[in-house]
VOFISE-242971 format. One record per residue (C-alpha): x, y, z. Coordinates in steps of 0.25 Angstrom, whole numbers, plus 2048, in hexadecimal, padded with zeros to 3 digits. Each point is the difference from the previous one (the first is absolute). Layout:
// residues N
XYZ ...
END
This chain:
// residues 668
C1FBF9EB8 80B7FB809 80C7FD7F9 8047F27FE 8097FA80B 8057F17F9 7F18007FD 7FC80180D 7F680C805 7F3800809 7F47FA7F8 7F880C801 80A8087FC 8047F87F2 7FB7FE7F3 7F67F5803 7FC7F67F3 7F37F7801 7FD7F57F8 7F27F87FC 8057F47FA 7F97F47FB 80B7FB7FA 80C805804 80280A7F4 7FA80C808 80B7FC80E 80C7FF7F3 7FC80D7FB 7FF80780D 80E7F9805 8058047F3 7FC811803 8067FE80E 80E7FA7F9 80080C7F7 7FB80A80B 80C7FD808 80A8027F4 7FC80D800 801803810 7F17FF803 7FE7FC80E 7F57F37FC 7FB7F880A 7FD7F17FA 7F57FA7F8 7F47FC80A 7F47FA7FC 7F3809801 7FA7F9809 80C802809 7FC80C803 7F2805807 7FB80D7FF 80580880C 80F7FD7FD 7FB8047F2 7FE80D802 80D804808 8077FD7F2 80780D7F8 8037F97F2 7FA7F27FC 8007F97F3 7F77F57FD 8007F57F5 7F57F97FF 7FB7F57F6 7F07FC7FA 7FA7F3802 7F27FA7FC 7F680B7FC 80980A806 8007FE80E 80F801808 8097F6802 7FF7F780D 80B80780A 7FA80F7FD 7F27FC803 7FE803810 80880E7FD 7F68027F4 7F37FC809 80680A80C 8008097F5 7F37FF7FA 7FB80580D 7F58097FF 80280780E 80F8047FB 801810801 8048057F4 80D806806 8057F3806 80C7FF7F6 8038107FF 80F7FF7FF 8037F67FA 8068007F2 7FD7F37F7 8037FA7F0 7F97F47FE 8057F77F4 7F57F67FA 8047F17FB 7F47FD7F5 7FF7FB7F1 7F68067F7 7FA7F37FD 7F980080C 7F28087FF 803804810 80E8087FC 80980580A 7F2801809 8087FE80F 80B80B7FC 7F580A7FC 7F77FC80B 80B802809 80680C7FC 7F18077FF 7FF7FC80F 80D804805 7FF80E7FA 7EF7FF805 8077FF80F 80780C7FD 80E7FA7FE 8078077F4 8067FB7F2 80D8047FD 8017FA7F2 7F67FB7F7 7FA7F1800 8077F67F9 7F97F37FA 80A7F77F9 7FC7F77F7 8047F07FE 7FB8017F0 80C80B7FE 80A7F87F7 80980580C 7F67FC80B 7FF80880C 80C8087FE 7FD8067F4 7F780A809 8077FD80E 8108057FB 7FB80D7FE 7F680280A 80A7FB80A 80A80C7FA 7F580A803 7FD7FA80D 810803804 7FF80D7F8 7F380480A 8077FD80C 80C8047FF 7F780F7FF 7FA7FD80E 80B7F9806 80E8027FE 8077F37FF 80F7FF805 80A7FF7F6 8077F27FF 80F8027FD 8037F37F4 8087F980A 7F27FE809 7F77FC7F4 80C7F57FB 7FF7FA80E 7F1802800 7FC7F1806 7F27FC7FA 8007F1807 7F57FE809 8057F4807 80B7FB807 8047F17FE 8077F680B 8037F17FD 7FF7FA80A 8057F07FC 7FA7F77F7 7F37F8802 8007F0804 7F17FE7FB 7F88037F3 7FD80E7FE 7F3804808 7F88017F2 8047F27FC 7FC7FB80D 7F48017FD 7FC80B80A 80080F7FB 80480A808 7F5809803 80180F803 7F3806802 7F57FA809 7F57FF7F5 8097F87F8 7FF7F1802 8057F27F7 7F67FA7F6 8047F27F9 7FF7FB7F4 7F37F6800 7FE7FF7F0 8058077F4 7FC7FE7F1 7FE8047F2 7F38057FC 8038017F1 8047F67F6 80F7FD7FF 8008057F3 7FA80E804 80A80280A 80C7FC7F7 7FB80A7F4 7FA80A808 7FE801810 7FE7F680B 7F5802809 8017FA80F 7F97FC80C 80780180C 7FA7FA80C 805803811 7FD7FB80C 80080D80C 8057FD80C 7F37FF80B 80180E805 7FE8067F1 7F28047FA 7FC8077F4 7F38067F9 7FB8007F2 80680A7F8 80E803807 80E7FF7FA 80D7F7805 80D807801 8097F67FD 811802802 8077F87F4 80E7F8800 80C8027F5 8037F67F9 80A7F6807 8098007F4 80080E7FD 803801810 80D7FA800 8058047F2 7FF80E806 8047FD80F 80D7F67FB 8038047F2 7FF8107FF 80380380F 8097F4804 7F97FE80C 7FA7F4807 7F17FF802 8017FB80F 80880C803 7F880580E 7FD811800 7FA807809 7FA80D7F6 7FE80C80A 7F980D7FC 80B80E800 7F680A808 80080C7FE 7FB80C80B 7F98057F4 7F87F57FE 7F580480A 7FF7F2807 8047F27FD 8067FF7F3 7F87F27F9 8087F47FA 7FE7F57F6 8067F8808 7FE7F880E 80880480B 8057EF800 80B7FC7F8 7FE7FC7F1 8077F97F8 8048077F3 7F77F57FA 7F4803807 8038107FC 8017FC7F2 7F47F8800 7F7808808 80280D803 8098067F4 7FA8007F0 80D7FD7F8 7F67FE7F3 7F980D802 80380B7F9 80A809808 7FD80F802 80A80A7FB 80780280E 8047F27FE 8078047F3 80680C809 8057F680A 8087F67F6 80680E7F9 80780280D 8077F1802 8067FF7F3 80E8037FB 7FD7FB7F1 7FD80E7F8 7F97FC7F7 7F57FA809 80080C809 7FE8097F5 7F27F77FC 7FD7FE80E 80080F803 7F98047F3 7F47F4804 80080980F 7FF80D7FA 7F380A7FF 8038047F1 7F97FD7F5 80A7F87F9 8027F880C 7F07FC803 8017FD7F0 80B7F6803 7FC7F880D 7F18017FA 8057F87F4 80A7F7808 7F97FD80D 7F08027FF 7FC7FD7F2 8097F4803 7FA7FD80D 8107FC804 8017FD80F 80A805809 8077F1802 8008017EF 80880F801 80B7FC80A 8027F47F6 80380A7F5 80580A808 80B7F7807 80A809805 7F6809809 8007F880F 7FC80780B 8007FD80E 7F57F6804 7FA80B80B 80080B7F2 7FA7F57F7 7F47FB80A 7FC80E801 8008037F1 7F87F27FB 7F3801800 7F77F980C 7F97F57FE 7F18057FC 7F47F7802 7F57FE7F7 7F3801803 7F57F67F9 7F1803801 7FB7F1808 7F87F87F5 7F77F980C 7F880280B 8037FB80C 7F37F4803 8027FD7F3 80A7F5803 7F87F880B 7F67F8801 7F48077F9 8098007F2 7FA7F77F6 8087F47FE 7FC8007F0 80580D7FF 80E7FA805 7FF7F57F6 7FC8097F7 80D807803 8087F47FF 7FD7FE7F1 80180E7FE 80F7FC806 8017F27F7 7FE8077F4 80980B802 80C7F9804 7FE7F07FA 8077FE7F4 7F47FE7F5 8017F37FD 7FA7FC80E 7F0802800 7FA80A808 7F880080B 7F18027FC 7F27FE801 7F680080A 8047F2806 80F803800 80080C807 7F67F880A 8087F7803 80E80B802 7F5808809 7FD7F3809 80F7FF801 80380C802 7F880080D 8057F2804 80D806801 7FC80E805 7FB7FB80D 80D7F7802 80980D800 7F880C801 80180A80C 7F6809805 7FE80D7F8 7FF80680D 8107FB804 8058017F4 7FC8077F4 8058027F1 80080A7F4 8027FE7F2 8098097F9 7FE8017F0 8108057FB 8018047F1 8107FB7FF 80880D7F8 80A7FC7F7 80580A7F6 80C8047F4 80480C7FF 8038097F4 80E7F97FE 7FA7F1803 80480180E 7F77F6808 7FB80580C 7F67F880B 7F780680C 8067FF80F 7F37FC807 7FA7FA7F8 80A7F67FC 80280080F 7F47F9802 7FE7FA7F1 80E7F6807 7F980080B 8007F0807 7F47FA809 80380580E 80A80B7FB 7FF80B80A 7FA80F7FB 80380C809 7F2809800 7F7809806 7F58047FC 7F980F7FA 7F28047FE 7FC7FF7F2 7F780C7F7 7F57F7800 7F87F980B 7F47F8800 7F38077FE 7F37FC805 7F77F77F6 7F58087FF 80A8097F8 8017FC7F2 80E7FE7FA 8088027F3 80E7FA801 8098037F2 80D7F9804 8097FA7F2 80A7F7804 80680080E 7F780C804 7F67F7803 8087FB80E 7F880A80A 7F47FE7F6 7FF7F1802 802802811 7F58097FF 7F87F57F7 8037F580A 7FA80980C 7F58057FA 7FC7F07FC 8037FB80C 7F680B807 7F88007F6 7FF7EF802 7FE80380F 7F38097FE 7FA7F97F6 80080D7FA 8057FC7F1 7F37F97FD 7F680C800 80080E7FD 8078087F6 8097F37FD 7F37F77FD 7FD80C7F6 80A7FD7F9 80880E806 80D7F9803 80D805804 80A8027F4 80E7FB7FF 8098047F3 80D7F97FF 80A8007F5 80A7F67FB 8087FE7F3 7FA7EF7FE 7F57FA806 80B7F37FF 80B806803 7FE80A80E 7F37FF804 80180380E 7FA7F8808 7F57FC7F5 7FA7F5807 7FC80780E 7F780C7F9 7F37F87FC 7FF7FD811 7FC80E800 7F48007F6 7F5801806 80380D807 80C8067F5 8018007F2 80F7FF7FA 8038067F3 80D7FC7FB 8088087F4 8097F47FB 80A80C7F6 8087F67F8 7F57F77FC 7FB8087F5 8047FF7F2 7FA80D7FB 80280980F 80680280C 7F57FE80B 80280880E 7F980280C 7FC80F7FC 7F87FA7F3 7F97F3809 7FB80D80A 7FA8047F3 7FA7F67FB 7F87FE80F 7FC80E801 7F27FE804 8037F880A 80D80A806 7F480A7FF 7F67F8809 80B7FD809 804810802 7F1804801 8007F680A 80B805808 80B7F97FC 80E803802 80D7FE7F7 80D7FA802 80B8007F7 80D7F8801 80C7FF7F9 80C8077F8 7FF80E801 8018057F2 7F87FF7F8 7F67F6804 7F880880A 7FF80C7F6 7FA7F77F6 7F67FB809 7FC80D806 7FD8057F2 7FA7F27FD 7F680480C 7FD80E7FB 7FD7FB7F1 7F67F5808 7F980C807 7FE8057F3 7FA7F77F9 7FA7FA80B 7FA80B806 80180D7F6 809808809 80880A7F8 8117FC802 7FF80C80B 7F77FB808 8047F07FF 80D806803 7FC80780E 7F67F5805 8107F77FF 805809806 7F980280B 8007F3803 80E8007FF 80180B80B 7F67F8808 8087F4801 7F47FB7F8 80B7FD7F4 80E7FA805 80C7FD7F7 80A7F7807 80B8017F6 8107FF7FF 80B7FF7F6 
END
């Protein structure tokens, strides 16, 4: 390997790290290896993307680290796909990556049936195409009371161990590694803005072209405001896409949230004296290593340190450890050097120490440079240790005909005193009866066709957002970044977007579904609901068949009180006459605790007609241990149902799993 000239080298030449990242922690770790690599005078090239690199550059490639993340039923992350698919190609000669040594380094969490499956898939096939290993594969797991670097640390020893045996690296003198600079950008004011920031505005800055603004058209509570005072509040938030923007059943929003405004200045005014309509220009330090145009969180326009505050840096996110590296450097207090080193540091005492500080805690980064005051650095060094704003990604709760003129207008009002009785103070009477929601239907349409635009010009989607809140082990209060983003959210508030293809998709409706979706997994379930109706209302199919047989469709929902968060209660019974909804309320039990898994139970005959029948099985919701549960709650049904042995319910799941017959859309 080339040795390293102020980090520079030919690409092909240096260490090169890749990343599959769905959230961001995969691109930290790989930056974090490329930081250390070049402590140690490795020649690395920066942290690309995997879909940034195709196949036939690929393969001119000596030494190449990948980190890769897991997502859904094990399938990679968004920006390594089109290099995985190239991959995947059968016609590939099997000496295509001779050459080439790799270590690959896995992102999972043992909760997850699928664990680790993109690392071991991709390590299987870069050796398959005849590229060598030279150290073994490493699968970190979230679930270690140190996280990921509970395997990562010594892994990422070895890894330096194993190359420094097939590639001498040069010898930094301590000079060199002290004036070792980590900052990834440079920084330029440039005056002080005259108007609101662009964010407050009114108009977010977009940076990729499938990005686009969606406003606020409705938001509310679907729980009681005693359910969402004691325990979590549930909402519905409704946006307006521009004209240009279409959607389909099934897919998911990417949604880019805001800081808090207060939380913004305290941190900009208070902890860095600094004005919030100071005008910088962030620039990107390339490196020749870098193999290409090195990417930036930041617009090539001038921000205001508001808007890079707001939008594009997470001061409440927890920080990573090179953050607690960078604040060691820019303080002269010894005692806060001493902690901030120790928090940096790969030993065990260290990881014990920022475990219990900073990640139990969930304390952000804007909530350490409060305790640690002394520790300042430079703007430039500071951007690029904060973490970049993330966006979320939230599973679209509608389909998109759904809000035009075939709704039903009773299903709105039925809606609206779902609405009333949620929010309305219990003395005023609620909205109910037949004649009642009549007359709120009649209306409703009066004022529909007064201010409706075509669905063909203007669409909308609902969005159903469980709002975090926490307290930590020490009774610090903690709440979620989106989703009190949009919980504050104001009738024509803007929302930066874009949208992603979901794990589901409509199927057609001669194929029989079962939907188990408790709480807010039921989102892409109810899309799929609404466009199955709508095409099952179309054809006239839902009055013969298998559903005038009594063969319907199952839906399993689960919530804690049928009066406290039952989700959108009033809407199901529109779809009786093709889907029959079995709801698990668990709180409303003296003697038990009622869940999903027992209500798929206590339907097993029909589960089983529905399986002989072909149906296929979608299940949606938190991670662990729900969809465990309800796979064995399948596998017992078989059992009794059926008389399969545990062997063979097991494999005929299985199989369906493998199939895409059975689809688990998870997260958490």
């Amino acid at each position: 390997m080339a040795p390293v000239e102020n980090g520079n080298a030919a690409f092909g030449d240096a260490l090169a790290v890749f990343y599959g990242s769905q959230t961001g922690t995969a691109e930290e770790v790989a930056w974090d290896l490329v930081r250390e690599g070049r402590a140690k005078g490795f020649c690395c090239s920066e942290p690309r993307a995997m879909n940034d690199i195709d196949v036939q550059s690929l393969c001119r490639l000596r030494f190449v680290v990948f980190v890769v993340s897991t997502t859904g039923q094990g399938e990679p992350p968004v920006n390594m796909k089109r290099l995985w698919q190239d991959l995947l190609v059968a016609s590939l000669p099997k000496t295509l990556l001779e050459g080439m040594r790799f270590a690959v380094f896995g992102l999972g969490d043992r909760h997850y049936r699928e664990f680790n499956y993109a690392a071991r898939k991709l390590h299987a096939r870069l050796h398959g195409l005849g590229a060598e290993p030279f150290l073994r594969l490493g699968l970190g797991d979230d679930q270690h009371d140190f996280g990921l670097e509970q395997e990562l640390d010594p892994w990422a020893e070895a890894m330096w161990d194993a190359l420094t045996t097939i590639c001498q690296p040069r010898t930094l003198s301590t000079a060199e590694i002290a004036n070792m600079n980590d900052c990834r950008y440079s920084l330029e004011i440039v005056g002080q803005a005259s108007t609101p920031s662009a964010f407050s505005a009114n108009r977010p800055t977009l940076q990729d072209a499938e990005e686009f603004v969606a406003r606020v058209r409705a938001n509310w509570s679907l729980c009681t405001q005693e359910h969402a005072k004691e325990q979590q509040e549930v909402r519905n938030i409704c946006l307006q896409l521009p004209p240009s923007r279409s959607y389909s059943a099934g897919d998911v929003l990417v949604v880019w949230p805001q800081a808090d405004s207060e939380l913004v200045t305290r941190f900009v005014v208070e902890t860095l004296g600094l004005e919030l309509t100071t005008l910088v220009k962030v620039s990107v330090l390339c490196s020749e290593s870098s193999g290409g145009a090195s990417s930036s969180a930041f617009p090539e326009t001038p921000l205001t340190l508001e808007d890079i505050f707001t939008s594009y840096l997470d001061i409440s996110a927890v920080p990573s450890r090179h953050f607690f590296h960078v604040l060691s450097k820019h303080t002269t207090q010894e005692l806060h050097n001493r902690k901030l080193s120790e928090f940096a540091s790969r030993t065990l005492e260290g990881k014990d120490s920022l475990y219990e500080y900073c990640k139990r805690e969930k304390r952000s980064a804007a909530e350490v440079m409060w305790d640690f005051w002394t520790a300042r650095p430079p703007l430039a060094e500071l951007l690029s240790a904060l973490p970049p704003m993330r966006p979320r990604r939230y599973s679209i709760a509608s389909c998109p005909q759904w809000c035009g003129a075939s709704v039903s207008f009773e299903g709105l009002a039925r809606h609206w005193a779902s609405y009333t009785r949620a929010v309305c103070p219990a003395w005023r009477l609620p909205l109910a009866g037949a004649g009642a929601i009549g007359v709120c239907a009649e209306a409703l349409q009066r004022q529909h066709r007064q201010d409706s635009v075509p669905t063909d010009e203007q669409g909308m989607l609902d969005l159903c957002v469980a709002i975090v809140q926490f307290t930590t082990r020490t009774g610090r209060e903690g709440k979620g970044l989106c989703s009190t983003f949009l919980q504050r959210a104001e009738i024509g508030d803007p929302i930066r977007c874009s949208f992603e293809k979901g794990t589901l998709a409509p199927r057609p409706a001669n194929v029989p579904l079962i939907l188990v979706c408790p709480g807010t997994g039921l989102s892409p379930c109810r899309a799929l609901v609404q466009d199955r109706h709508l095409e099952l209302s179309r054809s006239g199919a839902m009055k013969g068949g298998r559903f005038q047989a009594g063969l319907k469709d199952l839906m399993f929902l689960g919530f804690r009180h049928r009066e406290g968060d039952f989700l959108y209660g009033d809407e199901w019974s529109t779809f009786e006459p093709w889907l029959s909804v079995r709801i698990a309320f668990s709180r409303d039990h003296e003697d038990r605790k009622v869940y999903v898994q027992d209500v798929i139970e206590e339907n097993g005959a029909h589960v089983c007609g529905l399986l002989d029948a072909g149906a296929q099985i979608f299940v949606c919701g938190r991670a662990h241990p729900m969809p465990a549960q309800v796979f064995d709650a399948f596998v017992e049904v078989l059992q009794v149902h059926r008389g399969l042995t545990l062997e063979s319910a097991t494999n005929r799941l299985r199989e369906m799993q493998r199939t895409q017959q059975y689809i688990c859309d998870t997260w958490g």
